[in-house]
C-alpha positions in Angstrom: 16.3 5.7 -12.2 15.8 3.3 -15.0 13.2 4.5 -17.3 12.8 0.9 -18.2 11.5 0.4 -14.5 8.9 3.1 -15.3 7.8 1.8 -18.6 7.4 -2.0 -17.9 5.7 -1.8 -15.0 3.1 0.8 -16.0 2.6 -1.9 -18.9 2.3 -4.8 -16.3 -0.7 -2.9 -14.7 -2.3 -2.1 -17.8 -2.1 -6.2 -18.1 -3.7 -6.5 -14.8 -6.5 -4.4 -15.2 -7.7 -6.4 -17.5 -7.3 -9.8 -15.9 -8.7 -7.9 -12.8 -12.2 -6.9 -14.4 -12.7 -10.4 -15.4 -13.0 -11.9 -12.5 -14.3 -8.9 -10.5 -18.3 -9.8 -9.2 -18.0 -13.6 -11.2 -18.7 -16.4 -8.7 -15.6 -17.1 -7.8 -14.4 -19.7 -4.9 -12.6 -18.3 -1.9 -10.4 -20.6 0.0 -8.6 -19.4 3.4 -4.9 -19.3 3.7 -2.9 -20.3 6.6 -3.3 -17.2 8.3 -7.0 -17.1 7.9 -7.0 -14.6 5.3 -9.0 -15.0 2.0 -7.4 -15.7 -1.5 -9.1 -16.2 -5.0 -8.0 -17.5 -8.2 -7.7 -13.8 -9.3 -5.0 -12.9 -6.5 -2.6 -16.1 -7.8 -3.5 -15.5 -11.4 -2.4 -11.6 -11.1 0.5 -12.2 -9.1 1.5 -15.1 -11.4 1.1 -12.9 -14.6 3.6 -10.0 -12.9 5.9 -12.7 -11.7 6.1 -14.3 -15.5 6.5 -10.6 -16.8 9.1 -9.8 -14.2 11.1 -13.2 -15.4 11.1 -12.2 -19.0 12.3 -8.4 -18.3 14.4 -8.5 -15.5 15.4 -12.0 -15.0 18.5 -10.9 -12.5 15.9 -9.7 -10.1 14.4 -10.6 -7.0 10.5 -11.0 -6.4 8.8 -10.9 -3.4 4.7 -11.6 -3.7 2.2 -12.6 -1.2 1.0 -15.7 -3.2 4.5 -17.4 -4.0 7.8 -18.2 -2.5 10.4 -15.4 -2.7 12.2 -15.7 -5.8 16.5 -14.9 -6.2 16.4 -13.0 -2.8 20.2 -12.5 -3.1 19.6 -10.2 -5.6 19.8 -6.2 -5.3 17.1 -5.4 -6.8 13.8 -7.0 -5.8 10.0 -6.6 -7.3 7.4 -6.6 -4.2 4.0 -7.8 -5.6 0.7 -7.6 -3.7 -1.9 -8.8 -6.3 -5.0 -7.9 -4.5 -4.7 -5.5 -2.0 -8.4 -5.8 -0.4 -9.6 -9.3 -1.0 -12.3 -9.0 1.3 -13.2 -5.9 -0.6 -12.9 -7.9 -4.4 -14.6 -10.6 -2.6 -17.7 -8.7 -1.4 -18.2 -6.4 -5.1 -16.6 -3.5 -3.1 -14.3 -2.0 -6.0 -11.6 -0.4 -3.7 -9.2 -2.9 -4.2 -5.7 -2.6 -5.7 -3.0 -3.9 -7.1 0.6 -2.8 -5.6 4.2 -3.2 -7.3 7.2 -1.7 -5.2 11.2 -2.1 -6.5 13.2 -1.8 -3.7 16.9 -2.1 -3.1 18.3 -3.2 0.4 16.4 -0.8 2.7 15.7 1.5 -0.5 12.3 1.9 -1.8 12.7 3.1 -5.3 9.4 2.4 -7.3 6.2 2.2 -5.6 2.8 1.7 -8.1 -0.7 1.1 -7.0 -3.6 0.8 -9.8 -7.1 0.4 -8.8 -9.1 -1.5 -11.8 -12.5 -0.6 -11.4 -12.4 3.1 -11.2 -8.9 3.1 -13.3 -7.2 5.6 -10.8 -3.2 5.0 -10.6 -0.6 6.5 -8.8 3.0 6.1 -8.8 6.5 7.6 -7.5 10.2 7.3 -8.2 12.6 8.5 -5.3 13.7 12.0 -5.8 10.7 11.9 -8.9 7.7 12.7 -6.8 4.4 11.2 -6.8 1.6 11.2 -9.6 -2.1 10.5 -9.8 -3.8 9.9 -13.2 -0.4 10.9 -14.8 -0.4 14.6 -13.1 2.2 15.2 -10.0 0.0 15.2 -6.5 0.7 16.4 -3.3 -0.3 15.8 0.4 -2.2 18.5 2.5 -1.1 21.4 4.1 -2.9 21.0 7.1 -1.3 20.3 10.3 -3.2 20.4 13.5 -4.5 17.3 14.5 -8.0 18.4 15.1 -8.0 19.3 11.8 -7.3 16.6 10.2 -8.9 13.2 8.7 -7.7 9.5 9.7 -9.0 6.5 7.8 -8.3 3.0 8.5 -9.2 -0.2 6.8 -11.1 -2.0 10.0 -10.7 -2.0 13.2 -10.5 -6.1 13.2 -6.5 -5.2 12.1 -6.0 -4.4 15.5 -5.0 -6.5 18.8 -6.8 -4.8 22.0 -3.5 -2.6 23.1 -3.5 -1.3 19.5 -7.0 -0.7 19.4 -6.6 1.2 22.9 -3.7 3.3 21.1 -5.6 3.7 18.4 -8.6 5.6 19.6 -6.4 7.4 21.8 -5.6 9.4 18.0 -9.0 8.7 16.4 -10.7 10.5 19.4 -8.4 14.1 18.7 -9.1 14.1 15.0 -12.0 15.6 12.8 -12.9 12.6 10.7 -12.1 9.2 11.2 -12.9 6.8 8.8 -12.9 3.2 8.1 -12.4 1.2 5.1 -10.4 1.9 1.9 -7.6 -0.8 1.9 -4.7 0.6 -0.2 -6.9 3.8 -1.4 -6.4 5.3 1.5 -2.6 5.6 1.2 -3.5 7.2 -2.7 -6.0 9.7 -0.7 -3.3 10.8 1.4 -1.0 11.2 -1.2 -3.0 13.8 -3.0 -4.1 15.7 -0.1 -7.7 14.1 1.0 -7.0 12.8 3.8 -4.3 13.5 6.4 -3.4 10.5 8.4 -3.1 6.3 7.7 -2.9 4.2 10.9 -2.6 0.6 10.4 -1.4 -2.6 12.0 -1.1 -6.4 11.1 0.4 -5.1 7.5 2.8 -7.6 5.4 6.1 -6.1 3.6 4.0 -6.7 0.9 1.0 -4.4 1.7 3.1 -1.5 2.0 6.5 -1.3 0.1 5.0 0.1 -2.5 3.3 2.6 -0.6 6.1 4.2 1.0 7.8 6.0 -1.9 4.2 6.9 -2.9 3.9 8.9 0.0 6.5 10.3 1.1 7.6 11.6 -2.7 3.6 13.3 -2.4 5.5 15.5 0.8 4.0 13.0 3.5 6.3 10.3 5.5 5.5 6.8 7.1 6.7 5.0 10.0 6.0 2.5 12.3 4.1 3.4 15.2 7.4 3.9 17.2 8.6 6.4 14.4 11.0 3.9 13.3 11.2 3.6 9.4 9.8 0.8 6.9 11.6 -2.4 6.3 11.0 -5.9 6.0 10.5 -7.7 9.1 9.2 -4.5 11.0 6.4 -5.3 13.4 3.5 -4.6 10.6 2.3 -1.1 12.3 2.1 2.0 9.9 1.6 5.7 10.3 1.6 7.8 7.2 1.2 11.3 7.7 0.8 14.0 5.3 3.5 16.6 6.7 6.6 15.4 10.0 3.9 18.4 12.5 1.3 15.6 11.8 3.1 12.8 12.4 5.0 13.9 15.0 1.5 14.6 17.0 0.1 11.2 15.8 2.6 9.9 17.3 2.2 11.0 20.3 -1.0 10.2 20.3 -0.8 6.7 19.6 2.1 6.3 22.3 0.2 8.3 25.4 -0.2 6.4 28.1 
């Protein structure tokens, strides 16, 4: 791992904070995008600050955003930028929004970061590194009996109507289900508050820099067939806090 990786992202995000709280609550316009979500001026100015910094550091590198066209995609090494994860939520004053930076190479997820600018909370991972919350190594829980356990969602409005079905056929054998929480909620697994992350509809984007998060924390994340993260996957994610959860979420989510 290239401590260089470490050290110039971790100063990228201390950037974006910044530029976040500016525009957080201001009256800001919100235009839709061609797949109906929401964007701001925020989201492009964030992603284009990461991209310039990205450019200047590693200019052999690939970038992948959500805002922009994908940038020297024959590279090995590509940067996976979500600028705002939780527009609606940045949109609305709700401050659980975050800002995602992944390295990955080929199918390898390397480098996953997530900061969340209002409440300053980060956590980050390097493969074979483990995970780390405010700066101090985190773990998932130890808990693993379904009924014992929490599942939080961002909305249900993620789901089509057979995923909603095979949703509630796991929300309904839990303790707590919960939704809302955008990208927090894979930082909440990752230090043991919750147990379980079911999601659908997700962009490479939304989660490539969540994986290494959690699974360096002692979870793992899938798609909803068990099948592993990659880009064009079919946008379904379950994160689990230990392989006896997810292997009964699973199950759960596939009952007919």
């Amino acid at each position: 791992m290239d401590p260089k990786w470490i050290e110039a992202s971790q100063n990228w995000l201390d950037e974006v904070r910044i530029l976040s709280r500016q525009y957080f609550r201001s009256d800001l316009q919100v235009t839709d995008k061609e797949d109906a979500s929401p964007v701001t001026i925020a989201d492009k100015k964030i992603e284009a600050l990461i991209r310039e910094r990205i450019r200047s550091e590693f200019p052999d590198y690939g970038i992948i955003g959500e805002e922009e066209a994908d940038e020297n995609v024959i590279s090995k090494y590509q940067w996976v930028i979500d600028p705002i994860d939780g527009t609606r939520s940045f949109i609305t004053g709700n401050p659980l929004f975050g800002t995602l930076l992944g390295l990955i190479a080929q199918d390898d997820f390397l480098l996953g970061l997530m900061d969340l600018p209002m409440s300053q909370e980060r956590w980050w991972a390097t493969i074979e590194g483990g995970t780390y919350y405010q700066g101090k190594r985190c773990s998932t829980s130890s808990i693993q009996k379904i009924q014992e356990s929490r599942l939080v969602c961002t909305s249900p409005a993620i789901f089509s109507t057979a995923e909603m079905n095979q949703f509630q056929n796991l929300s309904k054998s839990v303790q707590v289900e919960r939704y809302g929480g955008d990208c927090f909620n894979y930082g909440a697994l990752a230090c043991g508050w919750v147990e379980l992350v079911a999601e659908a509809s997700l962009q490479f984007y939304d989660i490539a820099a969540l994986v290494v998060i959690i699974q360096e924390a002692g979870g793992i994340v899938t798609d909803w067939s068990g099948e592993p993260i990659q880009m064009g996957w079919n946008g379904t994610a379950l994160a689990a806090a230990n392989l006896d959860l997810h292997r009964q979420a699973l199950e759960l989510l596939n009952h007919s």
